[in-house]
N, C-alpha and C positions, 0 to 999 in steps of 0.2 A: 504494500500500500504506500501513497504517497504519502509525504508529513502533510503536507497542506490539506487532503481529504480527511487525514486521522483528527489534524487537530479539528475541522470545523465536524466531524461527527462526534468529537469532544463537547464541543460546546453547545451543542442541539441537547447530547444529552443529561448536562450537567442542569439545562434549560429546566427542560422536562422532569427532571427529579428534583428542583425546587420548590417549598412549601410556597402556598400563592401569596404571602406576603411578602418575600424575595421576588418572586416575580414584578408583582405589581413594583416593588421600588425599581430594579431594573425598566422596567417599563415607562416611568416616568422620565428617563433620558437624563437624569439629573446626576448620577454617579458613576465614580469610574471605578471600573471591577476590575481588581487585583488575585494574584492567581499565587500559592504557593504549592508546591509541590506536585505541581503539571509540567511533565517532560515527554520527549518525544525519542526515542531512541532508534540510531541506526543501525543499519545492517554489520557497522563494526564493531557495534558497543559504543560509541559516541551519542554523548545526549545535549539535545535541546530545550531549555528552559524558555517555557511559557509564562510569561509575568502578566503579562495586560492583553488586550484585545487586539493593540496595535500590534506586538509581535506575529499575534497569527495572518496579520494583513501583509506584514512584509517577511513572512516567512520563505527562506527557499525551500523549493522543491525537491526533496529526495526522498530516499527509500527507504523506510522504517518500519521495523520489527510491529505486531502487533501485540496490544497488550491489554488487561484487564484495567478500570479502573474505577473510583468511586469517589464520594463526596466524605471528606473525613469530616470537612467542620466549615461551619460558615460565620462570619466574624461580622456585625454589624455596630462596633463599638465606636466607629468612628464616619457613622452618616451623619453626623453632623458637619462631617467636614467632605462629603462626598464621595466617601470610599465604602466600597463592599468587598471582602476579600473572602476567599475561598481558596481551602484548601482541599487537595484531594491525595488519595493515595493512588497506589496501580502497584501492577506487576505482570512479568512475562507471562504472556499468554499464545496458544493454538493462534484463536481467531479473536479478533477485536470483542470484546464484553464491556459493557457499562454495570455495574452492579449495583440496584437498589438497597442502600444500606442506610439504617439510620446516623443521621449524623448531629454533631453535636452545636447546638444555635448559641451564640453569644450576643446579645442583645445590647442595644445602646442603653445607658443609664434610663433607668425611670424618673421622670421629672419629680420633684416632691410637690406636695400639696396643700396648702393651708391648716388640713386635718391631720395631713403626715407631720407636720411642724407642732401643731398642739399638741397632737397625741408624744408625743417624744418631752415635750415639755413637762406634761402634765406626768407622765412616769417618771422625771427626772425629778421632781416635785414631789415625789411622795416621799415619807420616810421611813425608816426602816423597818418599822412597826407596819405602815401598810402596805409597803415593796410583800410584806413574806404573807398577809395575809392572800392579795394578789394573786397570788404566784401559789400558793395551796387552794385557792377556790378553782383557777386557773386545772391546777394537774388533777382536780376530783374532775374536774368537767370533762378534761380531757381523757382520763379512765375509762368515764361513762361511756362516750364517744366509741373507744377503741375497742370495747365490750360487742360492739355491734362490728366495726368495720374490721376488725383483726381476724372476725371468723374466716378470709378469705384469703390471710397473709400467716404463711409455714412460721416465718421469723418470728420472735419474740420482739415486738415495739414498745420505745421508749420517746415519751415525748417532754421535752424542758423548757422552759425557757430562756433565752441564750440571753442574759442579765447582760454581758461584755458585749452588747448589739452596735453592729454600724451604724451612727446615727444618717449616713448618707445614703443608707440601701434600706429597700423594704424587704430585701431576702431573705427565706429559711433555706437553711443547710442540713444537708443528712449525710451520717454517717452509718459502715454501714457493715460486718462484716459476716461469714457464712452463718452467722446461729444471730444476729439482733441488727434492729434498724434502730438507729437515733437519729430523729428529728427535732433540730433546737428552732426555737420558732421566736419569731424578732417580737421585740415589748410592744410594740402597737397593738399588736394583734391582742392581749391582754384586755383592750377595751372592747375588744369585740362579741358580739352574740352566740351563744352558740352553733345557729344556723352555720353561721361563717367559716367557724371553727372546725366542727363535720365536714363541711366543703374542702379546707384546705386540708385537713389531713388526708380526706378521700383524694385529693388530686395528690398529694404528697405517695400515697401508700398505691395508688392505682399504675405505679409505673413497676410496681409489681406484678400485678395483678390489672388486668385490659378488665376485669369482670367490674370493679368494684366503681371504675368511671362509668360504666355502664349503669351499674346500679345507683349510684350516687348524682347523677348528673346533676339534679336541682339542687342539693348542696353545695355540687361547685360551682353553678350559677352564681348563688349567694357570694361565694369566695370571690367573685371575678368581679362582683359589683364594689366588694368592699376595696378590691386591689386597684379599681380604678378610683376611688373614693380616696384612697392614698396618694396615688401616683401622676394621674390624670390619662391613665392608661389603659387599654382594654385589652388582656391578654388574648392570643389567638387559637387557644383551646374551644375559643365561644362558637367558630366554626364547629368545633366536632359535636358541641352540648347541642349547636342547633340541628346539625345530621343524625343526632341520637332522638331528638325532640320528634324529628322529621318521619321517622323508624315507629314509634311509637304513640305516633298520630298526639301527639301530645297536643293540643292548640294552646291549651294557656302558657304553659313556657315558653311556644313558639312567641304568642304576644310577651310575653314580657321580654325577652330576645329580640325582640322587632324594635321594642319602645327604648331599650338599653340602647341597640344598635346606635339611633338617633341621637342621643345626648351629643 
């Protein structure tokens, strides 16, 4: 095969295997995609590095090995300033392969929010006396919670609250090894409902288990309203809640998916 045919049947299908909100930012003509770990290798063992789109335009033409390859990780940290980078792996292969694999999304900062600013205040504000009450009404709820959603997860789950929290990020972190999952979950969340709180552990724990976002979905709904209520952001799981909605003829989710969308 030629390089110039490998690399543009590269990029058709790296196209095609991105989630549609990579697309749609591509689509807007507004950034320039950066490319690591896309090479082209020749018939001698010599390889060419693909960095930008321009390279594949002024690519020369020669004879190149064919090979497997995939999307390791897409890097979105730096659309603010016009860049989308992508990373991919590959290896020698028979015949050219694109490989549907999942890959790992780096997402730009979440804006903070007025409510994101209180709520961080008003927990910094409290004092030690009511930090630990908090923080014990906190892990009974969350027990409660995990009594229903852990029938579905082998591991033994722990949930805390991560007290040392970024005050820059709305993040929960998990840790996680072959016998227990910990989930430290940032102080804001502390002010929140229980609704919310089911939602985010079921989206936390369902990347175990495909069943339990299935069975959970109006929980994470809740989750995604409160995480935009944070952030001013609307995660794009809201896609899959509304094709589960969709599945289970659900209409009033659908509306309130509809009415969320619009904000």
């Amino acid at each position: 095969m030629k390089a110039k045919e490998l690399a543009y049947k590269v990029l058709q299908d790296i196209y095609k295997n991105l989630d549609e909100y990579c697309k749609d930012v591509i689509r807007c003509e507004h950034v320039d995609i950066e490319f690591k770990g896309f090479y082209l290798k020749g018939l001698k063992g010599e390889k060419k590095y693909i960095k930008n789109l321009e390279d594949v335009d002024n690519l020369e033409d020669f004879d190149v090995k064919n090979r497997e390859y995939w999307i390791k990780s897409i890097n979105l940290k730096d659309l603010d300033r016009g860049i989308l980078i992508i990373s991919l792996s590959s290896k020698d292969s028979k015949d050219y392969k694109f490989l549907k694999k999942e890959y790992k999304i780096y997402n730009p900062k979440k804006p903070e929010s007025w409510e994101f600013r209180e709520r961080i205040l008003k927990w910094m504000e409290l004092s030690e006396e009511e930090m630990d009450k908090k923080v014990i009404d906190f892990d009974k709820m969350a027990d409660e919670i995990l009594t229903d959603i852990n029938k579905d997860i082998k591991k033994d789950i722990y949930v805390y609250m991560d007290v040392f929290m970024n005050e820059s990020s709305v993040d929960n972190y998990i840790e996680e090894d072959e016998n227990k999952v910990i989930i430290w979950i940032h102080p804001v969340y502390i002010f929140s409902n229980k609704d919310v709180i089911k939602g985010l552990l079921a989206y936390e724990l369902s990347k175990y288990n495909e069943k339990i976002f299935e069975k959970h979905y109006k929980d994470i709904l809740n989750y995604c309203r409160e995480v935009y209520k944070l952030t001013n952001y609307k995660p794009k799981i809201l896609k899959k809640i509304k094709d589960i909605a969709l599945k289970n003829k659900d209409t009033k989710t659908l509306k309130e998916i509809e009415e969320f969308e619009k904000i």
